[in-house]
One Martini backbone bead per residue (centre of mass of N, CA, C, O) as a GRO file, in nm:
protein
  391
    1UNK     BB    1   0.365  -0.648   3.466
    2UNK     BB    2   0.357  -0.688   3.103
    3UNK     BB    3   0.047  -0.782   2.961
    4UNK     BB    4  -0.116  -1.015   2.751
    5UNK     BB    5  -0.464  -1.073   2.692
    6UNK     BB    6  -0.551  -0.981   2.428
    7UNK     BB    7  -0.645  -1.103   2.050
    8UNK     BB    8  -0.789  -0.880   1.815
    9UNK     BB    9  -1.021  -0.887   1.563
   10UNK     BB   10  -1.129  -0.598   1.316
   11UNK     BB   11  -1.448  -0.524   1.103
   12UNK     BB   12  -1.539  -0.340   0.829
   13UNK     BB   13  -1.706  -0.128   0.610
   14UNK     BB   14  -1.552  -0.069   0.263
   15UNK     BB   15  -1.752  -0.102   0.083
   16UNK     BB   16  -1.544  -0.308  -0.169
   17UNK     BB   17  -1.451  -0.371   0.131
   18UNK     BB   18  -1.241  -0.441   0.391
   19UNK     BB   19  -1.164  -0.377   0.721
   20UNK     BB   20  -0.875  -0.443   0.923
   21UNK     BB   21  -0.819  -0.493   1.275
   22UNK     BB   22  -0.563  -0.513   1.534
   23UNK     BB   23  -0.613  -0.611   1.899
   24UNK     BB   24  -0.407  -0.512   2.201
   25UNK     BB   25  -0.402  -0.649   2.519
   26UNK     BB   26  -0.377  -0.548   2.853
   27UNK     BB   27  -0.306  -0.506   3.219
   28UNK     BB   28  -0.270  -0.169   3.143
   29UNK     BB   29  -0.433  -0.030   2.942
   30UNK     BB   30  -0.291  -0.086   2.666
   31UNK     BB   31  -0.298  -0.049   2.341
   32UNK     BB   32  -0.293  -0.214   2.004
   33UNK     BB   33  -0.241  -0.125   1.671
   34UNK     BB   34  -0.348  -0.284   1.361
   35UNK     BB   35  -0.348  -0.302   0.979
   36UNK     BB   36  -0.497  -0.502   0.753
   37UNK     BB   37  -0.550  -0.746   0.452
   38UNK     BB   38  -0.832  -0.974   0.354
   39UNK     BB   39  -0.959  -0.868   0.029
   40UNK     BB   40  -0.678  -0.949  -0.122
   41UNK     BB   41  -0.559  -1.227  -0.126
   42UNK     BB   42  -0.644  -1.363   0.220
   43UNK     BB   43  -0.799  -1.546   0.298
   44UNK     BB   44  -0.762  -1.656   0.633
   45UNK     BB   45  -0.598  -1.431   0.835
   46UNK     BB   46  -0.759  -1.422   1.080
   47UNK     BB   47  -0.703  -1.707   1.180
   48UNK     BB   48  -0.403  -1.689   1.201
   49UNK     BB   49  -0.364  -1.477   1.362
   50UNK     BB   50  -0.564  -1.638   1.623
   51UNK     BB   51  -0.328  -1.824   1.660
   52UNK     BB   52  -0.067  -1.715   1.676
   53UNK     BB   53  -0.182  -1.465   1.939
   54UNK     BB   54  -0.201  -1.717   2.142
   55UNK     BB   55   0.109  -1.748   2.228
   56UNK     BB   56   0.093  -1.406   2.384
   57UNK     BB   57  -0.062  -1.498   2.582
   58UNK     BB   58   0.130  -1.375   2.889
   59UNK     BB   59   0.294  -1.154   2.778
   60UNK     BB   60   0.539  -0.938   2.697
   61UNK     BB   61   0.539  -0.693   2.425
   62UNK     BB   62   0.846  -0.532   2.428
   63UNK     BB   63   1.002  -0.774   2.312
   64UNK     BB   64   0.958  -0.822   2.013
   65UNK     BB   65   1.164  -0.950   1.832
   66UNK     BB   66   1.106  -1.209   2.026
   67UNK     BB   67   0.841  -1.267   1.923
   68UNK     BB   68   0.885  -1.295   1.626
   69UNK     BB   69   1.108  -1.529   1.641
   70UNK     BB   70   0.900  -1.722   1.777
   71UNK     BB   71   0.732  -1.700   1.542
   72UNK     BB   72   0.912  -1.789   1.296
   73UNK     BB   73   0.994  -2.045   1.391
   74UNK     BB   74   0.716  -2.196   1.405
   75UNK     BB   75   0.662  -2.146   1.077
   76UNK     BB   76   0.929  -2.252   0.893
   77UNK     BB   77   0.759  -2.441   0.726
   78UNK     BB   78   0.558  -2.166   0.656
   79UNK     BB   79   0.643  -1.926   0.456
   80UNK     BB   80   0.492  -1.641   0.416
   81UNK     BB   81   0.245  -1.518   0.316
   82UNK     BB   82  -0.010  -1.520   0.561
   83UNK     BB   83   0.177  -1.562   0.759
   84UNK     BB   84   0.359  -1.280   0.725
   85UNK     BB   85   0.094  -1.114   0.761
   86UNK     BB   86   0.066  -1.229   1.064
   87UNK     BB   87   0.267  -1.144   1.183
   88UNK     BB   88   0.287  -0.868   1.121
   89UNK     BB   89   0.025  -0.739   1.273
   90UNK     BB   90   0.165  -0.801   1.537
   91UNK     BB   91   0.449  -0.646   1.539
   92UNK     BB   92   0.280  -0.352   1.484
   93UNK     BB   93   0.115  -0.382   1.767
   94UNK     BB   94   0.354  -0.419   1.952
   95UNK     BB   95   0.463  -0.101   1.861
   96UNK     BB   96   0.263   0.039   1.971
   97UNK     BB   97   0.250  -0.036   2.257
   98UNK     BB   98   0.595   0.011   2.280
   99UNK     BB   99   0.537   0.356   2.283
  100UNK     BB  100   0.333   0.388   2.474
  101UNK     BB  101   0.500   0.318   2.708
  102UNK     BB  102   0.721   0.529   2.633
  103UNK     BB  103   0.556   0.754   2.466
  104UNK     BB  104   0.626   0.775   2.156
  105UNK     BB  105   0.682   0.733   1.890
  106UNK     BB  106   0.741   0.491   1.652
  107UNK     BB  107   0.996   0.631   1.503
  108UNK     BB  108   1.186   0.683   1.756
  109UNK     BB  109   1.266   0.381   1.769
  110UNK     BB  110   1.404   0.442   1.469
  111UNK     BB  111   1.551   0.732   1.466
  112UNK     BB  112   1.339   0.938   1.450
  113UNK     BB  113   1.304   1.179   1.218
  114UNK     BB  114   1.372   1.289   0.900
  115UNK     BB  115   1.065   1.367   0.810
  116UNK     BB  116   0.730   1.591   0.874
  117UNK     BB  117   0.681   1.514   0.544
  118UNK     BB  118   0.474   1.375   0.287
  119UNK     BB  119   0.476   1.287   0.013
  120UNK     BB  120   0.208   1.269  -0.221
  121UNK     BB  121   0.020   1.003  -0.405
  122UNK     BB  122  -0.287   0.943  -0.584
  123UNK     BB  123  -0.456   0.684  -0.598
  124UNK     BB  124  -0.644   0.542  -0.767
  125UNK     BB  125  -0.698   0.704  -1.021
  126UNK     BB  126  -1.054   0.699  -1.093
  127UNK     BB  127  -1.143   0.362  -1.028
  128UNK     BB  128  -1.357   0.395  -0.843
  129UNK     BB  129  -1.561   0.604  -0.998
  130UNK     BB  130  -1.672   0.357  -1.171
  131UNK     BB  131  -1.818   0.135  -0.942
  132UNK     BB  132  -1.807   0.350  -0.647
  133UNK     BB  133  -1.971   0.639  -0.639
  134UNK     BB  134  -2.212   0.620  -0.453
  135UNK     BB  135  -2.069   0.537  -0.190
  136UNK     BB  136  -1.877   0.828  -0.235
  137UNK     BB  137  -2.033   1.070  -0.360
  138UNK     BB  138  -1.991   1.102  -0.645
  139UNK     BB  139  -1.884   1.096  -0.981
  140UNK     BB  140  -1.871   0.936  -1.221
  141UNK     BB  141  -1.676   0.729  -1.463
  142UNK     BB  142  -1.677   0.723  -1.818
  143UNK     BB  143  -1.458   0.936  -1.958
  144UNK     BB  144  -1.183   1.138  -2.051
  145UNK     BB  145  -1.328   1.402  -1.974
  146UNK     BB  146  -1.333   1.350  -1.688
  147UNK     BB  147  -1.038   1.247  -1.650
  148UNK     BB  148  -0.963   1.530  -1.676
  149UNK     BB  149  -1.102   1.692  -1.474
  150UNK     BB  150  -0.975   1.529  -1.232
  151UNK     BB  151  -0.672   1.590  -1.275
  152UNK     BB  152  -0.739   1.859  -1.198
  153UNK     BB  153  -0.848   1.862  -0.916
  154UNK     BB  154  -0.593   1.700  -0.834
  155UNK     BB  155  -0.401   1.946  -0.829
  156UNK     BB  156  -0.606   2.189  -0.682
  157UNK     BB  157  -0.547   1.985  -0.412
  158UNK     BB  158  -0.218   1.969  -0.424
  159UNK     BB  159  -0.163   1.754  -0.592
  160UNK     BB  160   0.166   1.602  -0.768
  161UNK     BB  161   0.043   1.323  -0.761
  162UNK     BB  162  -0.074   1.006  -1.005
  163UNK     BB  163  -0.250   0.662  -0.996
  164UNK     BB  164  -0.320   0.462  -1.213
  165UNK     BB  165  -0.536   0.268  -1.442
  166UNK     BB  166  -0.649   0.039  -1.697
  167UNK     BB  167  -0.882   0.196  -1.895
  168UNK     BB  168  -1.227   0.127  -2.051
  169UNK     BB  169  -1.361   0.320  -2.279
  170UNK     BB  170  -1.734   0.330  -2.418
  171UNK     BB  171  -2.052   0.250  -2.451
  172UNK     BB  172  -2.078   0.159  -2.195
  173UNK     BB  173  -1.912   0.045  -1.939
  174UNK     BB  174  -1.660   0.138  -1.730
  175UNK     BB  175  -1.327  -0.023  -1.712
  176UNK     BB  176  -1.098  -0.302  -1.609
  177UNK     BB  177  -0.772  -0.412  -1.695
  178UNK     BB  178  -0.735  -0.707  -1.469
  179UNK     BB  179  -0.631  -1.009  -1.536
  180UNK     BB  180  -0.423  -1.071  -1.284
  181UNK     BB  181  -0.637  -1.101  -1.072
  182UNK     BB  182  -0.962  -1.184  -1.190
  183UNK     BB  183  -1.033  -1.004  -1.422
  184UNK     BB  184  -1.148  -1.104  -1.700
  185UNK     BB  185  -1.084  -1.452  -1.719
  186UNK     BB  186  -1.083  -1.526  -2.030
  187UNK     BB  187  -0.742  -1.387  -2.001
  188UNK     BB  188  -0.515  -1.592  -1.857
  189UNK     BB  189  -0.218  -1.494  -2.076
  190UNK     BB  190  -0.181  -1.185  -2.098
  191UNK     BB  191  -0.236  -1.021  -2.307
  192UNK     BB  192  -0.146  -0.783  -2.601
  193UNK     BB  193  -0.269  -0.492  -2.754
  194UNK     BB  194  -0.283  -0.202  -2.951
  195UNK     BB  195  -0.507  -0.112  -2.877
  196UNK     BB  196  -0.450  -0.063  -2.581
  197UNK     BB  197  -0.229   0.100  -2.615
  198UNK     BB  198  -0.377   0.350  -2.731
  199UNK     BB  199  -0.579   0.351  -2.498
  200UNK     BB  200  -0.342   0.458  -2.298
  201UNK     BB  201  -0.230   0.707  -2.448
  202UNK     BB  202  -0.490   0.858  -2.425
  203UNK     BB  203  -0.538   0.847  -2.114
  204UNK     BB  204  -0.264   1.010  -2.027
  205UNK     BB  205  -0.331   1.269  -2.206
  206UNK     BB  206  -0.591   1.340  -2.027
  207UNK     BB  207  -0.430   1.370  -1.757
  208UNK     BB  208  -0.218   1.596  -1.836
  209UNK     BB  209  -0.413   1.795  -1.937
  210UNK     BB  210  -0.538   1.830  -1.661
  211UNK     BB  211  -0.280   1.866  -1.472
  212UNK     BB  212  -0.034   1.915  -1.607
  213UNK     BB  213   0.350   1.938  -1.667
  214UNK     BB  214   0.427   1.915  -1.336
  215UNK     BB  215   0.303   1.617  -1.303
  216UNK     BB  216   0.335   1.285  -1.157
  217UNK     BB  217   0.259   1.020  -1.352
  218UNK     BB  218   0.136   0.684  -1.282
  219UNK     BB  219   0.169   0.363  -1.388
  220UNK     BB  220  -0.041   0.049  -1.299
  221UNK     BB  221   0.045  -0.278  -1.450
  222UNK     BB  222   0.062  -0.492  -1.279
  223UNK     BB  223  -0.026  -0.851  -1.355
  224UNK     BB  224  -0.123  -0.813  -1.684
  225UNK     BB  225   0.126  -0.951  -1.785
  226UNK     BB  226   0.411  -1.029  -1.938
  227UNK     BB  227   0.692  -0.940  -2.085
  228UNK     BB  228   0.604  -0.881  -2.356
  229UNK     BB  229   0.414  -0.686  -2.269
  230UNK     BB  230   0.545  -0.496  -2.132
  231UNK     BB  231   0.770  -0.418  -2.339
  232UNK     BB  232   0.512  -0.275  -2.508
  233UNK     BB  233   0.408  -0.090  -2.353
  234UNK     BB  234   0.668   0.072  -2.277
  235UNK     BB  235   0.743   0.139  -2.538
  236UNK     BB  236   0.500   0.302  -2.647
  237UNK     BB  237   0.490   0.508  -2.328
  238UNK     BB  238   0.848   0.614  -2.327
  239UNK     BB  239   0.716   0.944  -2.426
  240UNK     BB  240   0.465   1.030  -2.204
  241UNK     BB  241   0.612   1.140  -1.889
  242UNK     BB  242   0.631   0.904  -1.701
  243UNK     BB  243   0.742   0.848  -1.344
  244UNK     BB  244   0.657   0.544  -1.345
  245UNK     BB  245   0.651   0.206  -1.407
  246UNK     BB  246   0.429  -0.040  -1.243
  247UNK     BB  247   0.568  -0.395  -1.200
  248UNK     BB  248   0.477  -0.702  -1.179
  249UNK     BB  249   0.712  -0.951  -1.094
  250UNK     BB  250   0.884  -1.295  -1.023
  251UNK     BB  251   1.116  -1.188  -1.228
  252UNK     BB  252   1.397  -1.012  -1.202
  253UNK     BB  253   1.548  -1.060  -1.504
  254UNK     BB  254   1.251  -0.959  -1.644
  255UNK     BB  255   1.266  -0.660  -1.503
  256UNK     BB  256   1.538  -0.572  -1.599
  257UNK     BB  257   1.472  -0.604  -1.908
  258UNK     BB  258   1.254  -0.378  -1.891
  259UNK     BB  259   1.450  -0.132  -1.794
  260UNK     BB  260   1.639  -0.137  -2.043
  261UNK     BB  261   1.402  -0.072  -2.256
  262UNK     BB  262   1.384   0.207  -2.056
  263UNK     BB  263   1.338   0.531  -1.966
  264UNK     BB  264   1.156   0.488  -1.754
  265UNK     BB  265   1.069   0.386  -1.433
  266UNK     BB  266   1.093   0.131  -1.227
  267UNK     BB  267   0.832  -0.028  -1.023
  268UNK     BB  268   0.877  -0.235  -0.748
  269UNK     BB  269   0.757  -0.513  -0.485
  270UNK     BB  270   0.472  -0.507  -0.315
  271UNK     BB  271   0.479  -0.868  -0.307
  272UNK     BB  272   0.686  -0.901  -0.107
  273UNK     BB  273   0.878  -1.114   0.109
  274UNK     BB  274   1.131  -0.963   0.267
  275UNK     BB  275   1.451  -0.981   0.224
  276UNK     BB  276   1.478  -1.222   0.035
  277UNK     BB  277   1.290  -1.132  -0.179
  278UNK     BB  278   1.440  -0.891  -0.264
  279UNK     BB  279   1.747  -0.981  -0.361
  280UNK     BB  280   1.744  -1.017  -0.653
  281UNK     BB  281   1.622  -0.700  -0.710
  282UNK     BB  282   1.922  -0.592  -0.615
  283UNK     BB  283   2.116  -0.742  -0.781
  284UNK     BB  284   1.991  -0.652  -1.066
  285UNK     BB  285   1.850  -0.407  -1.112
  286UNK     BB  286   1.520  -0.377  -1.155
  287UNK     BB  287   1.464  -0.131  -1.041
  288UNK     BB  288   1.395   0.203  -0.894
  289UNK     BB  289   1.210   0.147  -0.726
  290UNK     BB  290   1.083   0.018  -0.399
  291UNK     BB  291   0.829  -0.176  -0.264
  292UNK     BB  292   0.640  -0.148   0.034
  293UNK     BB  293   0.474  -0.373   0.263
  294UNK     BB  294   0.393  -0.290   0.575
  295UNK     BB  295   0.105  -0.503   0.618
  296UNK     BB  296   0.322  -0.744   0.542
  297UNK     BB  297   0.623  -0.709   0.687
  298UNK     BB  298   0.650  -0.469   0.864
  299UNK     BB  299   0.825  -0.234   1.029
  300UNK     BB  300   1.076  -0.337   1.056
  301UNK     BB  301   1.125  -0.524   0.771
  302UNK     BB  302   1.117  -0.282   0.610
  303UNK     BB  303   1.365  -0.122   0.686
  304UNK     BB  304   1.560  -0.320   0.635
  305UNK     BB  305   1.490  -0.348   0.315
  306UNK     BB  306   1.570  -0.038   0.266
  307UNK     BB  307   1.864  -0.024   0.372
  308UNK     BB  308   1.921  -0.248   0.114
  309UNK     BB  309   1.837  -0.009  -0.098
  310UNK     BB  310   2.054   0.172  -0.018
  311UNK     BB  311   2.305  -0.010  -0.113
  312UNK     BB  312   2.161   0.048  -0.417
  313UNK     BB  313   2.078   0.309  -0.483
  314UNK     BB  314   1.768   0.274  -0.352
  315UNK     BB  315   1.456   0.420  -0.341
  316UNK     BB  316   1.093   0.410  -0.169
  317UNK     BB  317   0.803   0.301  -0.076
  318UNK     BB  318   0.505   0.213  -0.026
  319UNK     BB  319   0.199   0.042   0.017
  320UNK     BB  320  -0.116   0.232   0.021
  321UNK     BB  321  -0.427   0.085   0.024
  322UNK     BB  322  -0.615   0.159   0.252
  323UNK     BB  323  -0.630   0.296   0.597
  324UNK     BB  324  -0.571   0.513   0.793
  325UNK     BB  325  -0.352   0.310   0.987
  326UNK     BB  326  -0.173   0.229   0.718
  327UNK     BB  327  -0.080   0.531   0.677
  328UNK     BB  328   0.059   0.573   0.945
  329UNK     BB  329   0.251   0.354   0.961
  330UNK     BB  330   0.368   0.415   0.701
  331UNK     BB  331   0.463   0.691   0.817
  332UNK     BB  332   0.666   0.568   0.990
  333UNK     BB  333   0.844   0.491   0.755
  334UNK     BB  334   0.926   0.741   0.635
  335UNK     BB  335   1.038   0.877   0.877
  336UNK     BB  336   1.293   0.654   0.898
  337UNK     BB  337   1.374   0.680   0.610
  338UNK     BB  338   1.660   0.836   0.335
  339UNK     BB  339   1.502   0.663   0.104
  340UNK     BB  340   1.263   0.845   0.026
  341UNK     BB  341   1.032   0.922  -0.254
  342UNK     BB  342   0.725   0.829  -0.209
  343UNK     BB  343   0.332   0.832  -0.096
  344UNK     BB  344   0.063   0.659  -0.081
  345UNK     BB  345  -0.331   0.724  -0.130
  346UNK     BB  346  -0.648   0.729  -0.058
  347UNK     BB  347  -0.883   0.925  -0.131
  348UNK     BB  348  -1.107   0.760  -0.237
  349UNK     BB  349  -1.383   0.700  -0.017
  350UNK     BB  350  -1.549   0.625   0.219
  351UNK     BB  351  -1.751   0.855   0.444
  352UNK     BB  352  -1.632   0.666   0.711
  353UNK     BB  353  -1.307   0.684   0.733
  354UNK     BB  354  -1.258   0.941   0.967
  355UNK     BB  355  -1.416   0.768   1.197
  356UNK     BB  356  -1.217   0.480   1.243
  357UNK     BB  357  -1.037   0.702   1.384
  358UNK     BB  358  -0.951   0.950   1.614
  359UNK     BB  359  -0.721   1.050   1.420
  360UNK     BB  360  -0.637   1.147   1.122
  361UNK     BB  361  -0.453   1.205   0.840
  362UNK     BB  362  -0.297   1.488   0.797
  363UNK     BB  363  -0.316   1.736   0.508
  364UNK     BB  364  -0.105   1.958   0.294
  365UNK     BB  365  -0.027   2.027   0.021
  366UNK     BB  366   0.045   1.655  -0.051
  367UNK     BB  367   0.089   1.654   0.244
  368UNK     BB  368   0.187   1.507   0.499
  369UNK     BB  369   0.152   1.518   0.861
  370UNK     BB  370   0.372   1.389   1.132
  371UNK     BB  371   0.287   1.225   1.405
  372UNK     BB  372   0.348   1.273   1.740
  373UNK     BB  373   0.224   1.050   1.906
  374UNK     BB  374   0.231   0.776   2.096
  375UNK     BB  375   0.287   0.580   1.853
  376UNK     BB  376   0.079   0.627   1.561
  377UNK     BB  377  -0.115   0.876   1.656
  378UNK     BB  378  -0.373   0.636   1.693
  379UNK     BB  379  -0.703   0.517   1.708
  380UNK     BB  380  -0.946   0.274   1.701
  381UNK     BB  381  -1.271   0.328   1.631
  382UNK     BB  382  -1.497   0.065   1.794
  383UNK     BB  383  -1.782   0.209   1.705
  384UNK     BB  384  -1.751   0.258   1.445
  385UNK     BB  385  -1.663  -0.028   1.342
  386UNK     BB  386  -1.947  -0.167   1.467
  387UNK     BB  387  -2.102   0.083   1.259
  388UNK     BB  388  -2.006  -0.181   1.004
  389UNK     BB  389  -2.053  -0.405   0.922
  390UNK     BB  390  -1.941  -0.643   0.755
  391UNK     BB  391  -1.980  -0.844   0.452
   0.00000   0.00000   0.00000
C-alpha cells in the first residue's frame, strides 16, 4: 500500500526573496512536490506546514479530498491565514503525487485540458529592474525612456500583455510608491495626491509608446490607497487605455463602488482565501475578473472558487509571481477552468531560475505550452535548490 514516509520544505536564493518548495515522499518512492511563498507576508510558514504535515505520515496520499478535510477539521478553530495556505501546499504536493500514481497530469484529474496555451502577461514589468538588476544582469530601469524601451522589447519578444507597478522617477534612485506593503511606511494613511496621478499618467503613457496600440497594459494598484484614493487613481487613468486596475481591498461593496464609477475593469481578489472569502465579492459583482492564488487556496480549492465565478459571469487568473514549480501548478488551473482570462509570470527573475526544476515551463510567441507529463509535469531539482542556500 502506498504510504507518505517523509513531509519535507525545501528553500533556496531567489535573489530579493527565497524560493519554498515542499516535498512529499513515499515508500514507492513516488515523490509530490508544491512551491509555496513564505517570503511576502508569511513568516513562520514553514513551522506550520511540518506540524500539519507530520499527521499525514503513515497514510495513503491518493485520497487527497479526506486527508485535507482531515486537516481542516483540525485547524477549524483557527482558519484562513497561514494555516490556509499551509493546507494548499500540502494539497499542491499531495495532487501532484497522485496524477504520479496514476500516469497523467494533473488537470487530467479535474478533467481537462480545456486548452493546451495559455496566454499570458509579464508581470512586475519594470519593478524588479529599479532595485535587482545586478541580480538579474539586466540594465537598470531608472527613467521613463528606459521604461519606453523595455515596452518595446517586451512586446518584440511576443508578450501582448504587461503588468506594471507604481514608479517613482527623479533626481535620485528610481524607486516604487507601495506603502500597503511597508515601503516607505512614513504614509501609513495611504493618502494620494494630483503629483502621484500626473506622475502615473506619464507613466502608463511611455509604456503605450513602446508597447504599441495593440498591447493590453495592467496597472496594480495593490492595497497603496484607501476607497478615495482608488477612486481618485481610477478616475484620473479611467481614458488610459488601460486593459484593468488590479485593486486589493478587503470591503467588497467598496471596491463594487469603484467599479461603478469606472469604465476600465477591475481585477481583484489575490488575498483571499477559499470559497467564502470569495463570497461577498461575487454576490456584489465587486470586479471583472477574479484573481486567484493556486499556492494559496490549493488547486482542487481555486477550481471550486472559479466555479462560483462561472456562475456570475465572471472569468479567472491566478496570482503568480513566484517560481517555475508555481508557474506549472498554476497552468494546470488554468488548463482545467472555461472561464480562464489570462496568466500572470514573471519573466525578470534571478539566472538559475530554469536550474531549480527538471522541465521548465516552455513559452511561445506569450503563450505558455502545458505540459503533458505526469503531475506538474515537471520535479524540483535538489542539487539545484541546495546549491543556492536561503539568505
Amino acid at each position: 500500500m502506498l504510504k507518505i514516509t517523509a513531509i519535507e520544505s525545501l528553500h533556496c536564493d531567489a535573489g530579493w526573496r527565497n524560493f519554498s518548495f515542499l516535498k512529499i515522499s513515499t515508500n514507492e518512492g513516488l515523490v509530490g512536490w508544491s512551491e509555496y511563498n513564505e517570503s511576502y507576508g508569511s513568516p513562520g510558514l514553514s513551522a506550520v506546514i511540518d506540524k500539519l504535515g507530520h499527521l499525514l505520515v503513515g497514510q495513503d496520499p491518493r485520497p487527497v479530498d479526506r486527508l485535507i478535510a482531515n486537516l481542516y477539521a483540525r485547524t477549524r478553530q483557527a482558519p484562513e491565514g497561514l494555516i490556509q495556505q499551509a493546507i494548499a501546499a500540502i494539497e499542491n504536493a499531495l495532487l501532484d503525487v497522485k496524477a504520479k500514481a496514476l500516469g497523467i497530469p494533473v488537470y487530467e484529474m479535474f478533467r481537462g485540458p480545456v486548452r493546451d496555451r495559455l496566454r499570458l502577461y509579464w508581470s512586475h514589468f519594470g519593478t524588479y529592474r529599479m532595485h535587482h538588476a545586478d541580480v538579474m544582469g539586466v540594465k537598470q530601469l531608472r527613467d521613463l525612456a528606459g521604461l519606453e524601451a523595455l515596452a518595446a522589447e517586451v512586446t518584440e519578444r511576443g508578450f501582448t500583455g504587461m503588468k506594471t507597478n507604481i514608479f517613482l522617477f527623479g533626481d535620485g534612485e528610481p524607486d516604487l510608491h507601495m506603502p500597503g506593503f511597508g515601503r516607505d511606511f512614513n504614509s501609513p494613511e495611504l493618502n494620494w495626491s494630483r503629483e502621484l496621478c500626473g506622475r502615473l499618467k506619464d507613466q502608463i503613457g511611455a509604456i503605450r509608446s513602446g508597447a504599441g496600440d495593440e498591447a493590453d497594459i495592467f496597472l496594480d494598484l495593490n492595497f497603496n490607497f484607501k476607497t478615495e484614493g482608488y477612486l481618485q487613481i481610477t478616475r484620473a487613468l479611467d481614458d488610459g487605455g488601460l486593459s484593468w486596475f488590479e485593486i486589493d481591498s478587503f470591503d467588497a461593496v467598496a471596491l463594487k463602488d469603484i467599479r461603478r464609477a469606472t469604465r476600465t475593469p477591475i481585477a481583484s481578489c489575490e488575498s483571499l482565501f477559499g470559497r467564502r472569502g470569495f463570497v461577498p465579492y461575487f454576490e456584489n459583482h465587486s470586479m471583472d475578473v477574479a484573481i486567484i492564488d493556486v499556492p494559496w487556496n490549493g488547486l482542487a480549492e481555486s477550481l471550486k472558487i472559479a466555479a462560483m465565478a462561472e456562475a456570475y459571469e465572471m472569468n479567472v487568473a491566478p496570482h503568480n509571481f513566484y517560481g517555475h514549480m508555481s508557474t506549472l501548478m498554476s497552468a494546470h488551473f488554468c488548463a482545467s477552468v472555461p472561464n480562464f482570462r489570462i496568466m500572470e509570470i514573471d519573466i525578470d527573475d534571478v539566472p538559475w531560475k530554469d536550474d531549480l526544476v527538471t522541465m521548465p515551463p516552455t513559452i511561445e510567441d506569450g503563450h505558455l505550452i502545458l505540459p503533458t507529463g505526469p503531475g506538474w509535469g515537471a520535479d524540483v531539482n535538489e542539487k539545484a535548490v541546495r546549491a543556492h542556500p536561503p539568505k
